[in-house]
Residue, then its C-alpha position, 0 to 999 in steps of 0.5 A: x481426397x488430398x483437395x478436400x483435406x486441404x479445403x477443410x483444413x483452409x476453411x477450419x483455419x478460415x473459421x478459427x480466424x473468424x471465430x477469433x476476430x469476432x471475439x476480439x470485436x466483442x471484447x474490444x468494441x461491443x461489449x465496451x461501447x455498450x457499457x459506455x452508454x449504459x453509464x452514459x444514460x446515468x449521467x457518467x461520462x469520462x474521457x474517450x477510450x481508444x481502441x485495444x489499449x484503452x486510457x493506459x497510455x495517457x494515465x502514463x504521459x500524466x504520470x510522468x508530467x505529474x513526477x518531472x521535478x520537485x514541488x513546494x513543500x505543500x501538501x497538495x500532492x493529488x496531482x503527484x499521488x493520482x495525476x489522472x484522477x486529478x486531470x480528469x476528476x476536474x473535466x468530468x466530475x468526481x466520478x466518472x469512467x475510463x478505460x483500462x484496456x477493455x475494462x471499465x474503471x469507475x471512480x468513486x469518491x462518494x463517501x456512502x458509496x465507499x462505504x457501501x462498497x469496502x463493507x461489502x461481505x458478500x463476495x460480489x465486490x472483491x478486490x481486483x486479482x493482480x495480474x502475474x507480475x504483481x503477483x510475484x510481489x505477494x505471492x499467495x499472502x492475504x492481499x493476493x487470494x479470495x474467497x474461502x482462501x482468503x478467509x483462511x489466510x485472515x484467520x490466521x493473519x489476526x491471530x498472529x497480529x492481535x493486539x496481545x502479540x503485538x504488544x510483546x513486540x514493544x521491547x523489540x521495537x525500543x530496542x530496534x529505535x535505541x539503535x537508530x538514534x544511537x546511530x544519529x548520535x555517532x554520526x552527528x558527533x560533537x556537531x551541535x547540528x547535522x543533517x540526517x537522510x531519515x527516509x533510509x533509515x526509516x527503512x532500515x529501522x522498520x526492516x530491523x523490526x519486521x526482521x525481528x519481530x517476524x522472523x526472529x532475525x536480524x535486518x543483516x541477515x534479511x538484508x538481502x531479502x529486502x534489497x531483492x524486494x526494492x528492487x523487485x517494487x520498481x519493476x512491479x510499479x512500472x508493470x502495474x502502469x501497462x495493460x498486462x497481456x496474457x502471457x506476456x511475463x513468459x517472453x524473455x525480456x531483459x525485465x522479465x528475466x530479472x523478475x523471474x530471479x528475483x521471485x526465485x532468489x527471494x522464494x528460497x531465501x523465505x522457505x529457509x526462514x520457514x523452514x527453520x521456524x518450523x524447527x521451532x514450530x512452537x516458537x510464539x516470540x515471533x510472528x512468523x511463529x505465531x502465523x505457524x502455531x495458529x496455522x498448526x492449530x486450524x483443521x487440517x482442511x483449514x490450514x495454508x501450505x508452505x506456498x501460501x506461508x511464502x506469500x504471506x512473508x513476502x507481504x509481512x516483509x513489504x507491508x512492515x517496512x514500506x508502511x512505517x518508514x514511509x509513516x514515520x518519514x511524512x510525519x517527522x518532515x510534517x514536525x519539522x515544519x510545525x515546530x508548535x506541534x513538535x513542541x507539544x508533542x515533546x511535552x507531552x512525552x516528557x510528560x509520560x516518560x521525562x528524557x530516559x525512560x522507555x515507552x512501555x506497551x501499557x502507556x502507548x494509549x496516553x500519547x494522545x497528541x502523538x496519536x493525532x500526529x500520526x493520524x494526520x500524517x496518515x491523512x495527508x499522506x496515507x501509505x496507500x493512495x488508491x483502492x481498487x475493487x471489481x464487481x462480480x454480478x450486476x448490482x446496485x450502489x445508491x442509485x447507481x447500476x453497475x455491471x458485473x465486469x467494472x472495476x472500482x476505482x477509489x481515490x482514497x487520497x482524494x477523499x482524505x484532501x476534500x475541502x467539503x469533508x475537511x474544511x477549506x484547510x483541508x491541505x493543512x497539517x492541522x492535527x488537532x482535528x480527530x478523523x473520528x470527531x463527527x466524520x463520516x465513517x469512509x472519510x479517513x481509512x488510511x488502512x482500508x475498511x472493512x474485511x480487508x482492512x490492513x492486518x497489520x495496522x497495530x504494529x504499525x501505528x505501535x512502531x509509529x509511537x515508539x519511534x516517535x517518542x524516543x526520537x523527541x526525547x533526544x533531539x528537535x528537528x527542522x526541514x533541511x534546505x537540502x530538502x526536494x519536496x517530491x511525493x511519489x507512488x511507488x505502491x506506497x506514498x515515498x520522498x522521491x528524493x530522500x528526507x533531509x532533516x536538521x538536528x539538534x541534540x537536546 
């Protein structure tokens, strides 16, 4: 008897193994060598997929080839922004297939594919889910769920963030710029020119608005918070480059360990902040109230819970700072090198505002060369360079077949750089081109298209303008020699080195 249970518990172990092996050969070898030739017989091709790990390893080996030292000030920056698509695109085609472990990532760089894929309403396509360790990063917010849950968060989201509300935060942000230019003009002193790391205070600048706007506090008391966030972008960038192994972010590394008391540190810093706007729960000055309120007015059925209102702060607090400092630095080092625009832009504020008066929400729509500015800084260095979407059911996009399971893999940088879209100054700071003027509805979408356009892209671009204006009335500007031209990814578009700029007090 003591022979027979041992024989079965060999031959069930035998038989897990078995079981386990074949499905590792099905996932890893047949189900990918069937998808690679199903887009082999239309013509797409790509680089070779190794085994287990897929084309992860060299997307890193380019990465940090592309990232090693700095550049000309130029803006040919797909090399640096999307090294891969921008090594392979030259081998392959513009679209063509690699590997993400297992997972077929197809690159598309058709304007009317984009187009077809980014408005698509139908749940087929979806934004790729993050893995654990991204996640952490937005938690439960809008960029992290899908479906009915997401419909909810969005809901809500647009009501927070509609043109109305936004608009009640232009005195906040004039307030939160005076301060930054005060600032410039203690530190330059009696000196009739200094230099200014501006991409840092940028960054304390859009934290002091979001701070405030958001959560009616200040940047000092949510200092903290985004300090915990830096660091926590870091980690999650260098995670998001590796193929994530289920599981993986429970073993007790020391990068782990240091994840899990960030998200821990930062959750209960932004429970407190919930918390005490829900003292106040009817408190519409600020956003964070405002998403309460309108969350508090949806059936009950319909309204998110305090973790789903975590998630949605942490991605209030990224999203508001990465985005406009990272705006507002590419567009006063694209200025400082076109001292023709800046002059026009000077102008034409001081036309609108002379040198003291302070933008008004009413008047932000006259700034029409600022705008164009701002749209070509958002062209030539959009926050976020890639898009990612993965497809659910087996579908159709032009003529192409594409199996459920592919990731889409879209070069948003790419497109914003073609020569055939733009013109043979395509990599030029050209501001007098309008993105809107006769172009194709997917050639400028620095804040995605779509149901998932970016929620918050009016309080950006109104930070932009206001900070922009205040700035050219008080002083010019020009590039720093100092300045190391280096555009890295790090989630968003950023001056690996800093931002040196010269001023001058006018």
């Amino acid at each position: 008897m003591a022979l027979l249970l041992q024989l079965l518990t060999t031959l069930s172990a035998f038989l897990l193994f078995f079981f386990f092996l074949l499905r590792c050969v099905n996932s890893f070898f047949w189900v990918p060598w069937k998808l690679q030739l199903h887009f082999q017989r239309q013509g797409i091709s790509g680089p070779p997929r190794p085994f287990l790990f897929g084309n992860t390893g060299e997307i890193q080996k380019l990465s940090s080839k592309a990232l090693a030292g700095s550049m000309p000030f130029v803006h040919e920056i797909l090399h640096r922004a999307s090294p891969f698509y921008d090594y392979w695109s030259k081998l392959y085609g513009k679209m063509f297939v690699y590997w993400f472990g297992s997972t077929p990532r197809l690159t598309i760089a058709d304007l009317d594919l984009i187009k077809e894929v980014l408005l698509n309403k139908s749940g087929v396509i979806e934004k790729v889910a993050y893995d654990p360790i991204t996640k952490q990063l937005f938690g439960d917010g809008m960029p992290s769920v899908h479906g009915e849950k997401w419909a909810r968060h969005r809901k809500i989201g647009n009501t927070a963030f509609n043109m109305e509300r936004v608009k009640k935060c232009v005195p906040t942000i004039t307030d939160c710029t005076r301060n930054m230019l005060d600032k410039w003009e203690r530190e330059g002193g009696e000196s009739s020119e200094f230099e200014i790391e501006v991409h840092v205070d940028f960054q304390d600048f859009a934290a002091d608005v979001i701070s405030k706007t958001a959560f009616g506090s200040s940047f000092e008391e949510g200092k903290r918070i985004f300090q915990l966030q830096d660091e926590q972008i870091v980690l999650v960038s260098h995670a998001q480059k590796r193929v994530y192994i289920p599981g993986y972010r429970f073993v007790p590394t020391k990068e782990n360990i240091r994840l899990w008391r960030l998200d821990r540190e930062i959750r209960q810093s932004f429970r407190k902040l919930i918390e005490n706007n829900g003292k106040v729960g009817e408190n519409k000055k600020n956003l964070l109230g405002s998403f309460i309120s309108a969350n508090k007015s949806q059936k009950k059925e319909e309204r998110i819970g305090v973790e789903e209102l975590i998630g949605e702060c942490k991605t209030f607090y990224f999203a508001g700072k990465e985005t406009t400092a990272n705006l507002l630095t590419w567009t006063l080092l694209l200025l400082g090198s076109d001292q023709e625009w800046q002059s026009k832009a000077r102008e034409e504020v001081l036309h609108l505002y002379g040198r003291h008066q302070i933008p008004t929400a009413n008047t932000l729509n006259q700034l029409k060369i600022v705008g164009m500015i701002i749209d070509e800084a958002l062209r030539l260095y959009p926050p976020v360079p890639t898009l990612l979407r993965e497809v659910h059911k087996n579908i159709t996009l032009g003529k192409l077949h594409v199996p459920a399971g592919t990731q889409l893999y879209i070069p948003l940088i790419a497109v914003h750089h073609s020569v055939e879209i733009w013109g043979e100054d395509a990599e030029k700071f050209n501001p007098s081109r309008s993105p809107e003027m006769g172009r194709h509805l997917a050639a400028f979408f620095p804040f995605a298209l779509g149901p998932r356009t970016c929620v918050g892209q009016n309080l950006g671009i109104v930070e932009a303008k206001i900070a922009l204006a205040m700035t050219l009335q008080r002083f010019s500007f020009t590039v720093s020699p100092t300045y190391a031209h280096a555009p890295v990814y790090l989630l968003t578009i950023q001056p690996q080195h800093g931002a040196h700029l010269i001023f001058q007090k006018i």
